[in-house]
PyMOL Python script that loads the backbone (N, CA, C, O; Angstrom):
from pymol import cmd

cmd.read_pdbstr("""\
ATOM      1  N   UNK A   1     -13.623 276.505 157.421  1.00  0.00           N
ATOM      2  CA  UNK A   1     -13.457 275.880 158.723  1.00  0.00           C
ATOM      3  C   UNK A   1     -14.835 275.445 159.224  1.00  0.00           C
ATOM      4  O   UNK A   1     -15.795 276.216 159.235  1.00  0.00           O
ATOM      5  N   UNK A   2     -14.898 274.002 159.696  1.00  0.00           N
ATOM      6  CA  UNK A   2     -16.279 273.995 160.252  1.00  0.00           C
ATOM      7  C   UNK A   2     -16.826 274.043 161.222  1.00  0.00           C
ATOM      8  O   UNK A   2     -16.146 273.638 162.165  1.00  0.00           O
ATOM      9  N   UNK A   3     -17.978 274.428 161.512  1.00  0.00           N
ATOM     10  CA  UNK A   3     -18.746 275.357 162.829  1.00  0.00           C
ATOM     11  C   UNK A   3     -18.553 273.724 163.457  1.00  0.00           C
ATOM     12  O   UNK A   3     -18.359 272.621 162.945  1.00  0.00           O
ATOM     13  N   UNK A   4     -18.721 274.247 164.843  1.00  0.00           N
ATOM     14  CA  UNK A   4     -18.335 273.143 166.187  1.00  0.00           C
ATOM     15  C   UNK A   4     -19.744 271.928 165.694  1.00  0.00           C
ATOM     16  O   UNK A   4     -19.649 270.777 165.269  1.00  0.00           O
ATOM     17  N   UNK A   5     -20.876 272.703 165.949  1.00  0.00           N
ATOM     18  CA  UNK A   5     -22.273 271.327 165.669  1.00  0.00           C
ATOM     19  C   UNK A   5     -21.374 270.596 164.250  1.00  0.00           C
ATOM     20  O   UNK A   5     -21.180 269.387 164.374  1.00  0.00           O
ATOM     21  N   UNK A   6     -20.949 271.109 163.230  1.00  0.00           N
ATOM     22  CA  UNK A   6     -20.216 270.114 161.837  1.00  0.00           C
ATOM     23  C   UNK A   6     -18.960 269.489 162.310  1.00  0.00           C
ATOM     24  O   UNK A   6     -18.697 268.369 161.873  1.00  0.00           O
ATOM     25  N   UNK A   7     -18.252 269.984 163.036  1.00  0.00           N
ATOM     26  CA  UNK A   7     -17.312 269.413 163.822  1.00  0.00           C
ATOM     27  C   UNK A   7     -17.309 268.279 164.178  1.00  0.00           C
ATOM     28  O   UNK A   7     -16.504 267.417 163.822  1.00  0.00           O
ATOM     29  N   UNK A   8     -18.590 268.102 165.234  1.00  0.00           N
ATOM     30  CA  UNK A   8     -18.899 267.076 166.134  1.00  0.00           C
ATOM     31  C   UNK A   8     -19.490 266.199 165.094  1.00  0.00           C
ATOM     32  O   UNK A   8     -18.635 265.325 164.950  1.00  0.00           O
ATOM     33  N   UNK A   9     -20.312 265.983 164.421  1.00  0.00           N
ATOM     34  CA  UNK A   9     -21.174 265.506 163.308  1.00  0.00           C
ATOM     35  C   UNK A   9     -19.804 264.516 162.709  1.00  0.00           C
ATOM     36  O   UNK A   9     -19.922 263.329 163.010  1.00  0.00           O
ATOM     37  N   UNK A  10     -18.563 264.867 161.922  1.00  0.00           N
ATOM     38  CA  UNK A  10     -18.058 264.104 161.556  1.00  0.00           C
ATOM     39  C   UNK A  10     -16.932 263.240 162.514  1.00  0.00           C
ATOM     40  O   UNK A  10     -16.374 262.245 162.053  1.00  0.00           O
ATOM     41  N   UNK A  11     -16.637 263.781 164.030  1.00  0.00           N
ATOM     42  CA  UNK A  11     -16.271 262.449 164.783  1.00  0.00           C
ATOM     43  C   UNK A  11     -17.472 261.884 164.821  1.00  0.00           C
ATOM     44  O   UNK A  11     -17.251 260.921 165.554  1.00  0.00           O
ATOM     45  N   UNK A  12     -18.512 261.834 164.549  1.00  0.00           N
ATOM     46  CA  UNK A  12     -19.520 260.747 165.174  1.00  0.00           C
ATOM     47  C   UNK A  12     -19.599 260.021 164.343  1.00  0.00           C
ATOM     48  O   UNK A  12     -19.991 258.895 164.649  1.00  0.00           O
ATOM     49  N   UNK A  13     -19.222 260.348 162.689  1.00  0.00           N
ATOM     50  CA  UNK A  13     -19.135 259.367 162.125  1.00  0.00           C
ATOM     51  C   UNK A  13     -18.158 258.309 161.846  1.00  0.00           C
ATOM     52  O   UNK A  13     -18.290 257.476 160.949  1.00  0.00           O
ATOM     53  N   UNK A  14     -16.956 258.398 162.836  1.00  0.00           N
ATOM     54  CA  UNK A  14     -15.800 257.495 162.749  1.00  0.00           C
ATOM     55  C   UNK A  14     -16.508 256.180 163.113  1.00  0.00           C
ATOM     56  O   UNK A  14     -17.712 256.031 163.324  1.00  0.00           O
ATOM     57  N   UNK A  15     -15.395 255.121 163.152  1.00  0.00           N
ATOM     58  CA  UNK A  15     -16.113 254.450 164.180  1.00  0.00           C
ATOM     59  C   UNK A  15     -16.375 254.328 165.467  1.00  0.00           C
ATOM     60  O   UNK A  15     -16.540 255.352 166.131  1.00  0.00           O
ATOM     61  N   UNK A  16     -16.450 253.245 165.974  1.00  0.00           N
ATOM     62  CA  UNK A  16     -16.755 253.448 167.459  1.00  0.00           C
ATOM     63  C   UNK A  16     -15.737 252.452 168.289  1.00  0.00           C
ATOM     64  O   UNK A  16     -15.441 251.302 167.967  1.00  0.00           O
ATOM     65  N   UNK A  17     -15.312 253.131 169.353  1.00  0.00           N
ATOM     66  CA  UNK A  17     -14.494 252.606 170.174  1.00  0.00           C
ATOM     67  C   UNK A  17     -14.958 251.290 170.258  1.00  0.00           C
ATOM     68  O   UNK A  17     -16.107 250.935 169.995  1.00  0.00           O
ATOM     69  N   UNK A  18     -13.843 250.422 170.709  1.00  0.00           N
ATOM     70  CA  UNK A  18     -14.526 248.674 170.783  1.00  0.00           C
ATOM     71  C   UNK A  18     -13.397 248.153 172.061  1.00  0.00           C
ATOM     72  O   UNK A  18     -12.203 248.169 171.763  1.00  0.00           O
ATOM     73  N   UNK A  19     -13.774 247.724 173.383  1.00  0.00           N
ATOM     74  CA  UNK A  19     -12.936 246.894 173.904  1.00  0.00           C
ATOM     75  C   UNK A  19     -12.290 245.909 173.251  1.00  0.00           C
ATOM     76  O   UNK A  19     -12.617 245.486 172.142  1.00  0.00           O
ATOM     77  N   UNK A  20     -11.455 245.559 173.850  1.00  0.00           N
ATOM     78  CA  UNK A  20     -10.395 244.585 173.778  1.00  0.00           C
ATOM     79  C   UNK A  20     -10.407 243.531 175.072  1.00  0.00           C
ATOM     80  O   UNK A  20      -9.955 243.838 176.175  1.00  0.00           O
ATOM     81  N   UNK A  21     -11.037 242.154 174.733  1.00  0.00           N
ATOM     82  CA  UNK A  21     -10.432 241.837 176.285  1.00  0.00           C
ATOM     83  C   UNK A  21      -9.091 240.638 176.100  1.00  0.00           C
ATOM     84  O   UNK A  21      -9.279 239.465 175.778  1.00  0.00           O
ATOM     85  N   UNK A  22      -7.863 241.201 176.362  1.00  0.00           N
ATOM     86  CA  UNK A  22      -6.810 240.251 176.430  1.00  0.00           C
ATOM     87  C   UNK A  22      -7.313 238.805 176.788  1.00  0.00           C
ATOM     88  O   UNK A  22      -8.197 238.617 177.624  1.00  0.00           O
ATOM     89  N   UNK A  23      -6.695 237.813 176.107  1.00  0.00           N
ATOM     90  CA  UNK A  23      -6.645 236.248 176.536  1.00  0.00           C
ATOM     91  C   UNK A  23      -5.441 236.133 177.642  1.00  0.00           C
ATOM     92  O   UNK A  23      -4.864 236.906 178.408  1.00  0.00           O
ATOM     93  N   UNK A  24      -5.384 234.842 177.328  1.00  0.00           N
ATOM     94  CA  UNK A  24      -3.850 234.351 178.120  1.00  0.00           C
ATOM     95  C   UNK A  24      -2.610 235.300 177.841  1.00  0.00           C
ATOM     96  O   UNK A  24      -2.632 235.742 176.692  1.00  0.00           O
ATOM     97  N   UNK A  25      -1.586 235.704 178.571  1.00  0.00           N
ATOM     98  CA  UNK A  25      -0.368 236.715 178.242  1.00  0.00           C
ATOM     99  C   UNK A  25       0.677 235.378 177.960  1.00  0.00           C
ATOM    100  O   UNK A  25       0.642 234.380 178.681  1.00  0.00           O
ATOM    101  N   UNK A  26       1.438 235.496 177.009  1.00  0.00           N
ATOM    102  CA  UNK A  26       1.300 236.608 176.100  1.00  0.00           C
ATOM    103  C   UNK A  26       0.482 236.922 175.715  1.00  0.00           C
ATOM    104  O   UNK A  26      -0.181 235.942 176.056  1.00  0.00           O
ATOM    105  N   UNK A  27      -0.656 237.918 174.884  1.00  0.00           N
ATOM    106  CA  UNK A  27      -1.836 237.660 173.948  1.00  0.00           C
ATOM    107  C   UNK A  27      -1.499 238.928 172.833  1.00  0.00           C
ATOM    108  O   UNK A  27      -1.111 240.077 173.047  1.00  0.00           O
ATOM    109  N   UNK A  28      -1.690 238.501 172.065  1.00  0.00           N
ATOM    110  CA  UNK A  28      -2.002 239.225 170.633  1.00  0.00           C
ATOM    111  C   UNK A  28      -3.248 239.737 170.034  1.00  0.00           C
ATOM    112  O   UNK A  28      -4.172 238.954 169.816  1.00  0.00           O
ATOM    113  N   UNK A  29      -3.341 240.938 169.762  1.00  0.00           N
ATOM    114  CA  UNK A  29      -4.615 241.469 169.114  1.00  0.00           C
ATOM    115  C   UNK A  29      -4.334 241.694 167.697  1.00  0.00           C
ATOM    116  O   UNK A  29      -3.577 242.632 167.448  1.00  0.00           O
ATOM    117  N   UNK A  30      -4.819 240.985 166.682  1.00  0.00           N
ATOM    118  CA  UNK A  30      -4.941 241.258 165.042  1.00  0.00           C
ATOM    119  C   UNK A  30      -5.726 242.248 164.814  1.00  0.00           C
ATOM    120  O   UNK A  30      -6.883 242.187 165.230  1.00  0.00           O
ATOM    121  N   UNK A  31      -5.295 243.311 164.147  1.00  0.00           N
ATOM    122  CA  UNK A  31      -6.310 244.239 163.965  1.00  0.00           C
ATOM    123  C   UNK A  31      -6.970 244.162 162.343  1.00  0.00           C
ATOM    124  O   UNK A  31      -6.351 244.045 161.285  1.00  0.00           O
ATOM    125  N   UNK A  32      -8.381 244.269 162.565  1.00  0.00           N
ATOM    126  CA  UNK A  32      -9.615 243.654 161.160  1.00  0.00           C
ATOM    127  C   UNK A  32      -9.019 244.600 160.613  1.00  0.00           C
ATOM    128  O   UNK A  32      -8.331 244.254 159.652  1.00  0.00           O
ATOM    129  N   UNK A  33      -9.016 246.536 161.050  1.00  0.00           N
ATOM    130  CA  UNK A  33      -8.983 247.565 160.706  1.00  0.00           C
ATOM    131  C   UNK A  33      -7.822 248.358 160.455  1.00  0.00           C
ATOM    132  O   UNK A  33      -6.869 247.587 160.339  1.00  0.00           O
ATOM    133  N   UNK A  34      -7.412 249.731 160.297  1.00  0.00           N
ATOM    134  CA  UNK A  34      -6.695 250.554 160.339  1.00  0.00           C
ATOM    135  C   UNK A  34      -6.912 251.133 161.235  1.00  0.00           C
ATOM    136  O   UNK A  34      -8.053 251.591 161.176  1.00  0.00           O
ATOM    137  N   UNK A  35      -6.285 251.446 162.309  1.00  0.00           N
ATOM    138  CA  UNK A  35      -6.792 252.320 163.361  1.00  0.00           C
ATOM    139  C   UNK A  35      -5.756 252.263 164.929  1.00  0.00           C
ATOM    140  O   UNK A  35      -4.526 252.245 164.912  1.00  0.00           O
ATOM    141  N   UNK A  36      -6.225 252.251 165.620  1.00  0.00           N
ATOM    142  CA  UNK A  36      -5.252 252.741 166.817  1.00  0.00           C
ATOM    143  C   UNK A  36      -5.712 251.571 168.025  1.00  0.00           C
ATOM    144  O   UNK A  36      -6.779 251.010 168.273  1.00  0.00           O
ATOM    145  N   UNK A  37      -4.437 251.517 168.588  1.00  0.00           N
ATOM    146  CA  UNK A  37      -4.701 250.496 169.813  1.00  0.00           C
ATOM    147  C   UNK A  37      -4.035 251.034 171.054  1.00  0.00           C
ATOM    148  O   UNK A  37      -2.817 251.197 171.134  1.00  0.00           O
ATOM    149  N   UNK A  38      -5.034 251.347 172.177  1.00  0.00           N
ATOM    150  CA  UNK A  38      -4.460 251.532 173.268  1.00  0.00           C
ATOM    151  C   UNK A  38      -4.399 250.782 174.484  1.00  0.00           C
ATOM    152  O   UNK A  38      -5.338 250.327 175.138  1.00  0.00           O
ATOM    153  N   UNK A  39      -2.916 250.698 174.746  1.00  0.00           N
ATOM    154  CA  UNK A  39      -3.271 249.995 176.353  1.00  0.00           C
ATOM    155  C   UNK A  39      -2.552 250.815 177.755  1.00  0.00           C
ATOM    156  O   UNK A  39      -1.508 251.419 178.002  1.00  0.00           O
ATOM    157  N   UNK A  40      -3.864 250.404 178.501  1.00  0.00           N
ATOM    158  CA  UNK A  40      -3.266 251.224 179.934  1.00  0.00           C
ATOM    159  C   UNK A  40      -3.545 250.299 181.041  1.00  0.00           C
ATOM    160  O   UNK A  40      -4.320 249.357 180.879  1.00  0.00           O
ATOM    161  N   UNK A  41      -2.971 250.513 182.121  1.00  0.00           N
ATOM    162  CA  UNK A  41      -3.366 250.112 183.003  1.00  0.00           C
ATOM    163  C   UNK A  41      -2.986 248.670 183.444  1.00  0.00           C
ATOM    164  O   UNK A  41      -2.533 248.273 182.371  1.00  0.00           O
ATOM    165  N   UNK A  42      -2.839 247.414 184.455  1.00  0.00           N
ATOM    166  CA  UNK A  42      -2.804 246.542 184.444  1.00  0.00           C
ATOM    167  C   UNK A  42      -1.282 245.953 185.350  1.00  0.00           C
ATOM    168  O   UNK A  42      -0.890 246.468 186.397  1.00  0.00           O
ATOM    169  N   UNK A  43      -0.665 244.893 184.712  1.00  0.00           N
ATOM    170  CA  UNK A  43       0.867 244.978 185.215  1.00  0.00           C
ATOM    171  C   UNK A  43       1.553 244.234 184.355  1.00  0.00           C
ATOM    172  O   UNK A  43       2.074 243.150 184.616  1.00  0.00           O
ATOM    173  N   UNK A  44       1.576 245.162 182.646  1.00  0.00           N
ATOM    174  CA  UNK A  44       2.312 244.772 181.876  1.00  0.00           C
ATOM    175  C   UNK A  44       3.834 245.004 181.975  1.00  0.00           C
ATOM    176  O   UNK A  44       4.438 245.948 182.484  1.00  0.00           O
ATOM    177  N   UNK A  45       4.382 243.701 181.244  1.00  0.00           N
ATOM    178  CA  UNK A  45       6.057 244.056 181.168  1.00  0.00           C
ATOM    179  C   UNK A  45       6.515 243.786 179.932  1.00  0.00           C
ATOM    180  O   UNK A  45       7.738 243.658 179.996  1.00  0.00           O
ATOM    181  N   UNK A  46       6.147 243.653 178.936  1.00  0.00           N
ATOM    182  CA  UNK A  46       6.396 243.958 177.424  1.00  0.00           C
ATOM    183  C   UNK A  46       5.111 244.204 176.641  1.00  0.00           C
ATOM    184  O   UNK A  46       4.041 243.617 176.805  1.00  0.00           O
ATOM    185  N   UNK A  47       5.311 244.899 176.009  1.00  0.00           N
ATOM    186  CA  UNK A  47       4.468 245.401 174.762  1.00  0.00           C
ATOM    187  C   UNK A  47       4.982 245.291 173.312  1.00  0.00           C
ATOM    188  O   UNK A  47       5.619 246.218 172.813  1.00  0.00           O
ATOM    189  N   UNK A  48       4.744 244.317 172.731  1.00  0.00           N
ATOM    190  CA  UNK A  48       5.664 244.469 170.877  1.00  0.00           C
ATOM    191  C   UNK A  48       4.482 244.648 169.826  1.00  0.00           C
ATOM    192  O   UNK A  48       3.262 244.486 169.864  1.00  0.00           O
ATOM    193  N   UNK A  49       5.534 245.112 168.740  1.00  0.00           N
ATOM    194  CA  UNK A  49       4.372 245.623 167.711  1.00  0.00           C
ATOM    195  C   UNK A  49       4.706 244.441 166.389  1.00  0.00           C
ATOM    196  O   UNK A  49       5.813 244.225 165.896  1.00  0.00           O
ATOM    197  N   UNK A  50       3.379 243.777 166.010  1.00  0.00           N
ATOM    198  CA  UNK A  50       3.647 242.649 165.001  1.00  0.00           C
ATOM    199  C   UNK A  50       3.688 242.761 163.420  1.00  0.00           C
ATOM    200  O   UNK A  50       2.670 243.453 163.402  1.00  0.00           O
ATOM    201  N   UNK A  51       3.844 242.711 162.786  1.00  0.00           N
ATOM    202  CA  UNK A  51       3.665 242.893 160.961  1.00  0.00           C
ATOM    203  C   UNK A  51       4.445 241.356 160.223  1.00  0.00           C
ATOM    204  O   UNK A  51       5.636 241.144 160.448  1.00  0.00           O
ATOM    205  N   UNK A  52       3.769 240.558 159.515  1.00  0.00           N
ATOM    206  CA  UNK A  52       4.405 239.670 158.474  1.00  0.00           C
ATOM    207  C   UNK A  52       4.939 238.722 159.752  1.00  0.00           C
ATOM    208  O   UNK A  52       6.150 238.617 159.561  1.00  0.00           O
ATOM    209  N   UNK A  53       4.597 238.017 160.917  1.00  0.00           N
ATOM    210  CA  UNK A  53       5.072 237.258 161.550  1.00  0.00           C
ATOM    211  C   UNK A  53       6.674 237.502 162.312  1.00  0.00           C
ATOM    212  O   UNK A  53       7.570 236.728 162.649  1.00  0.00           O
ATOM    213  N   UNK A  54       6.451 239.313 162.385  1.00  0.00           N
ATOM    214  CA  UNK A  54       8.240 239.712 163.113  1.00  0.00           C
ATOM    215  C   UNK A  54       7.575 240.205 164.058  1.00  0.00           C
ATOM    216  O   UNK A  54       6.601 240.841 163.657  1.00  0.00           O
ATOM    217  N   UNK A  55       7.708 240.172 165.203  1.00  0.00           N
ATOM    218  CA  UNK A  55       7.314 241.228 166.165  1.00  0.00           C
ATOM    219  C   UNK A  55       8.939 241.632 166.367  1.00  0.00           C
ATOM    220  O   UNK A  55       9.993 241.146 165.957  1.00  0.00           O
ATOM    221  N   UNK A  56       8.409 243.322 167.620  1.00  0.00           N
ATOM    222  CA  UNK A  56       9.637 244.368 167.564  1.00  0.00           C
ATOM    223  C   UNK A  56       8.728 245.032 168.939  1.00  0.00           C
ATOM    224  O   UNK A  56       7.539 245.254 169.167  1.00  0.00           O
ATOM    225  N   UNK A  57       9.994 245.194 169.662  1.00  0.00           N
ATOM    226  CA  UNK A  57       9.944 245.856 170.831  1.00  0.00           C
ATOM    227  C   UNK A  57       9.120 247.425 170.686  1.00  0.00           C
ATOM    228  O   UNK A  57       9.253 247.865 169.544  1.00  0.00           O
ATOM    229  N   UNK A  58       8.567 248.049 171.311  1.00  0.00           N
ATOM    230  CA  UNK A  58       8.195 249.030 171.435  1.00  0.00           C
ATOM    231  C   UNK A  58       8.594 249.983 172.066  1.00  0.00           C
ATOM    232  O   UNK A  58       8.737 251.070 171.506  1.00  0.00           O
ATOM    233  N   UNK A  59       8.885 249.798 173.454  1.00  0.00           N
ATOM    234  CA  UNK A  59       9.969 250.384 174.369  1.00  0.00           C
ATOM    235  C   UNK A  59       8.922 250.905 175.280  1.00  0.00           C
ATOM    236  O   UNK A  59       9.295 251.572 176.245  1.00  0.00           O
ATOM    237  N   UNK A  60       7.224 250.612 175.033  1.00  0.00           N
ATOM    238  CA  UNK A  60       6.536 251.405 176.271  1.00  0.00           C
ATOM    239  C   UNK A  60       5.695 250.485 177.078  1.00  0.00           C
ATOM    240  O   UNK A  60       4.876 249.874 176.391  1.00  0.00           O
ATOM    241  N   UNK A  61       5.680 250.324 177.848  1.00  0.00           N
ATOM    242  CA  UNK A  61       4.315 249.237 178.702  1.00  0.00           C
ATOM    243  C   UNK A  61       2.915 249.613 178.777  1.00  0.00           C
ATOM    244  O   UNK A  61       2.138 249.048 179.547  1.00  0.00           O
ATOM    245  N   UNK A  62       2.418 250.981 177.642  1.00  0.00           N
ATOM    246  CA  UNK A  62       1.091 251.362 177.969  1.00  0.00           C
ATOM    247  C   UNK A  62       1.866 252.787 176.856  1.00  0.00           C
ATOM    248  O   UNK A  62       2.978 253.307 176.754  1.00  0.00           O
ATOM    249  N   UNK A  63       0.174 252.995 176.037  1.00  0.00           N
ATOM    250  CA  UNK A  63       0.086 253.784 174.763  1.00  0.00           C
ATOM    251  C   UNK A  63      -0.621 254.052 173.761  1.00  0.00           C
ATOM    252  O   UNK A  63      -1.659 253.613 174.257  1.00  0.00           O
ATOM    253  N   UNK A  64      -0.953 254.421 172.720  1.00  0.00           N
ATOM    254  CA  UNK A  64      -1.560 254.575 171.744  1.00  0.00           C
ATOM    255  C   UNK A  64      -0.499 253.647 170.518  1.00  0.00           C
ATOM    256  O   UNK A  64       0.723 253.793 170.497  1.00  0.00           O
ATOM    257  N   UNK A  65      -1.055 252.957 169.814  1.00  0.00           N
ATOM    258  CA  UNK A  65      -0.285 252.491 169.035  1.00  0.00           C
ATOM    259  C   UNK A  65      -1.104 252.230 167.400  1.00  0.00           C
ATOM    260  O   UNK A  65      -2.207 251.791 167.074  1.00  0.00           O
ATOM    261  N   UNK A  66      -0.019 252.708 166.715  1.00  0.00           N
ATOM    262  CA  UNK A  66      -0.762 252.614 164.899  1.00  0.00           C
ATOM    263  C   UNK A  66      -0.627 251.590 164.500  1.00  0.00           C
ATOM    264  O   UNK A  66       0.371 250.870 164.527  1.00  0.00           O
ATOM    265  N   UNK A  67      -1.827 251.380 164.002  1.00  0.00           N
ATOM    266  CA  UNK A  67      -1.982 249.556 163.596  1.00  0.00           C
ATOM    267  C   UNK A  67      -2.429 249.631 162.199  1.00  0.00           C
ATOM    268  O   UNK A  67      -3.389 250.377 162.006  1.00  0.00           O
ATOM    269  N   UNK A  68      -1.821 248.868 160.939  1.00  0.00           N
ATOM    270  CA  UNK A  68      -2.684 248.791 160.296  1.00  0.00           C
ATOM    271  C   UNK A  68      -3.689 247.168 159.965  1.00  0.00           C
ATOM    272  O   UNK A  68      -3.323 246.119 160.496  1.00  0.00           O
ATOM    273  N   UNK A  69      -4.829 247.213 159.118  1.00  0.00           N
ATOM    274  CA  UNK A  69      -5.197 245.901 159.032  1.00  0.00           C
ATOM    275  C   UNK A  69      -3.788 244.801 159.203  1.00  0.00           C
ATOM    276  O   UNK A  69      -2.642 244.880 158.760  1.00  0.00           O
ATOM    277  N   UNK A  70      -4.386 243.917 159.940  1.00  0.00           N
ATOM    278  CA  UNK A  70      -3.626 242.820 160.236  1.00  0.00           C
ATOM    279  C   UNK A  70      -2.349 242.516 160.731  1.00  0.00           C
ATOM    280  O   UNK A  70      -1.807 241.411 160.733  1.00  0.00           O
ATOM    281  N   UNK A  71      -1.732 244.018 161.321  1.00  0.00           N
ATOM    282  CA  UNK A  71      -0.976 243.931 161.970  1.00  0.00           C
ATOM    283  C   UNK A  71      -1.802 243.660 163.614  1.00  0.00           C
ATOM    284  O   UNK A  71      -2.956 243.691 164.041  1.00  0.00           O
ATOM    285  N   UNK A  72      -0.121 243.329 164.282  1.00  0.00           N
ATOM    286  CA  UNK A  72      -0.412 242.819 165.999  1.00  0.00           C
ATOM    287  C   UNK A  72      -0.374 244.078 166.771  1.00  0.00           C
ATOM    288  O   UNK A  72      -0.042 245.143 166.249  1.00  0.00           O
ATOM    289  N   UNK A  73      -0.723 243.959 168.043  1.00  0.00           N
ATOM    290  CA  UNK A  73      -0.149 244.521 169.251  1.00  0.00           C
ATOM    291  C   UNK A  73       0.262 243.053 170.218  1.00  0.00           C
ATOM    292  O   UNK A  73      -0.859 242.588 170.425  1.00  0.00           O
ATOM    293  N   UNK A  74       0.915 242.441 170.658  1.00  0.00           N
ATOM    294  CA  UNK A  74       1.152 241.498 171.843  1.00  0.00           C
ATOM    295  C   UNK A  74       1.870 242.002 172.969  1.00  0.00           C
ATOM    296  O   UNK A  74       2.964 242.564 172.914  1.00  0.00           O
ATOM    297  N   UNK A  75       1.016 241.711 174.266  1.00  0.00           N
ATOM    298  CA  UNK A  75       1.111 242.417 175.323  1.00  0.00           C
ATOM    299  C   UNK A  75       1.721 241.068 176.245  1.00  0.00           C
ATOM    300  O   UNK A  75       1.395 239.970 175.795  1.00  0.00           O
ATOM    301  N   UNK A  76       2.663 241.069 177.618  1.00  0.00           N
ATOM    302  CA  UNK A  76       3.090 240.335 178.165  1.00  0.00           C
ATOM    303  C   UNK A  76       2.730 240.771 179.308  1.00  0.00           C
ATOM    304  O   UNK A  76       3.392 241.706 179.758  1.00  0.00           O
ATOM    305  N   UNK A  77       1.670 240.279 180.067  1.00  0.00           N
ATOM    306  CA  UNK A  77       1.634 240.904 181.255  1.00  0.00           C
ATOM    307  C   UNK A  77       1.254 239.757 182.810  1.00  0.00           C
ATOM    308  O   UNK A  77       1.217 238.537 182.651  1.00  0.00           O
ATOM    309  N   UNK A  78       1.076 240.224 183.825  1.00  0.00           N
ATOM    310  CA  UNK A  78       0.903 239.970 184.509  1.00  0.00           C
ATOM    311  C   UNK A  78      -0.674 240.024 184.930  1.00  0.00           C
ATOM    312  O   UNK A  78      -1.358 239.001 184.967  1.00  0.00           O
ATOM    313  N   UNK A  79      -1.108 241.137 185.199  1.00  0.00           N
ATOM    314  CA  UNK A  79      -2.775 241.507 185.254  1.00  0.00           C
ATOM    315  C   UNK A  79      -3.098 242.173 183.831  1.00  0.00           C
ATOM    316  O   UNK A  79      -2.411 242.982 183.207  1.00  0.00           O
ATOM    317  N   UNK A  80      -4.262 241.641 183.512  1.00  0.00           N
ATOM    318  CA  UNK A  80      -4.539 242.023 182.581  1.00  0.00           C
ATOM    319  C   UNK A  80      -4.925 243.399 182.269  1.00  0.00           C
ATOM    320  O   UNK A  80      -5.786 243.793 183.056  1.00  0.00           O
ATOM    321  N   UNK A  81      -4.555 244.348 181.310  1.00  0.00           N
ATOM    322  CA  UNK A  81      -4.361 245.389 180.927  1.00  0.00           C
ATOM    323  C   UNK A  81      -6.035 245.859 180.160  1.00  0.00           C
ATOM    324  O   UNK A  81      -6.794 245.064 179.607  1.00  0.00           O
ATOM    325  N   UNK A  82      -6.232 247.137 180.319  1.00  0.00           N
ATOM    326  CA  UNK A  82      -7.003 247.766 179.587  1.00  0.00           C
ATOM    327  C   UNK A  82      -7.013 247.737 178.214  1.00  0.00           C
ATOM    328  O   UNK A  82      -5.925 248.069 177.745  1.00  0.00           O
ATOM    329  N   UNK A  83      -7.818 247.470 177.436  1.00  0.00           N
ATOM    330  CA  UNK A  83      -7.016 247.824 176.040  1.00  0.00           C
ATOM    331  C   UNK A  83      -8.517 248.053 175.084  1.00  0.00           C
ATOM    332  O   UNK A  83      -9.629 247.605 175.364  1.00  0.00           O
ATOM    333  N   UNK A  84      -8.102 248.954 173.809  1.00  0.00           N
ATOM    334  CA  UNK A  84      -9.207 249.596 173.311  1.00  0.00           C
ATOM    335  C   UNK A  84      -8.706 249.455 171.592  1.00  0.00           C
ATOM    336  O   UNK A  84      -7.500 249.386 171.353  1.00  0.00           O
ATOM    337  N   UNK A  85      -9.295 249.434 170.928  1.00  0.00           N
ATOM    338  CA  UNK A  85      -9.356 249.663 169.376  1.00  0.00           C
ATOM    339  C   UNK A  85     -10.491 250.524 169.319  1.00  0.00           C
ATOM    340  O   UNK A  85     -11.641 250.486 169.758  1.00  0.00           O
ATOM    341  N   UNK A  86      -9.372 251.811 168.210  1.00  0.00           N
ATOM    342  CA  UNK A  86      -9.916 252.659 167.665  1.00  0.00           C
ATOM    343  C   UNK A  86     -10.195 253.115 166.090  1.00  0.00           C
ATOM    344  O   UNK A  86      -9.428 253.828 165.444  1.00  0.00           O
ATOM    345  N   UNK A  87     -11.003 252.758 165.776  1.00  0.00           N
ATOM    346  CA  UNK A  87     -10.909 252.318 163.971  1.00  0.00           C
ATOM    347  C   UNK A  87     -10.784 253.812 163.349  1.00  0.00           C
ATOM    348  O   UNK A  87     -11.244 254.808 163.908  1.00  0.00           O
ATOM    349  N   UNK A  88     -10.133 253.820 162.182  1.00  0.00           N
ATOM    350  CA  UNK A  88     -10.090 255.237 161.727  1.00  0.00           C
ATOM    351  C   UNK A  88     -11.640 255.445 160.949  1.00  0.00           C
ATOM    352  O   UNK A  88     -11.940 256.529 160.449  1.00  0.00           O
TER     353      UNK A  88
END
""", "prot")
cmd.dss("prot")
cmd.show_as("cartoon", "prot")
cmd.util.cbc("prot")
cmd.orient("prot")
């Protein structure tokens, strides 16, 4: 098991959080990476998840969501939403 200082040592080597700043809504984020997409905040009213040109409902307006390379997140909103990529 590793001591807390080795702990910390290998989140630091993930990557690093990266904003997101939404375009026009609808807007779509392609992800370069594997990794996680969150959105909060704002005055979204759909959220879908994209792969191979299908998008699919999600069922949440704000979340953590698993992305892999080159899949979407597309957000429908009103004010623009927070949103973050988290690379594995």
């Amino acid at each position: 098991m590793p001591h807390i200082g080795e702990k910390a040592e290998l989140i630091s080597n993930k990557g690093a959080a990266m904003g997101i700043t939404p375009g026009a809504s609808p807007y779509a984020y392609t992800a370069l990476a594997n990794g996680t997409v969150i959105v909060s905040g704002g005055t979204v009213t759909v959220v879908e998840y994209g792969r191979a040109a299908s998008f699919y409902l999600v069922g949440l307006i704000a979340g953590t969501f698993r992305v892999l390379a080159g899949d979407q997140i597309r957000v429908t909103y009103a004010v623009a939403p927070t949103m973050t990529f988290i690379p594995d």
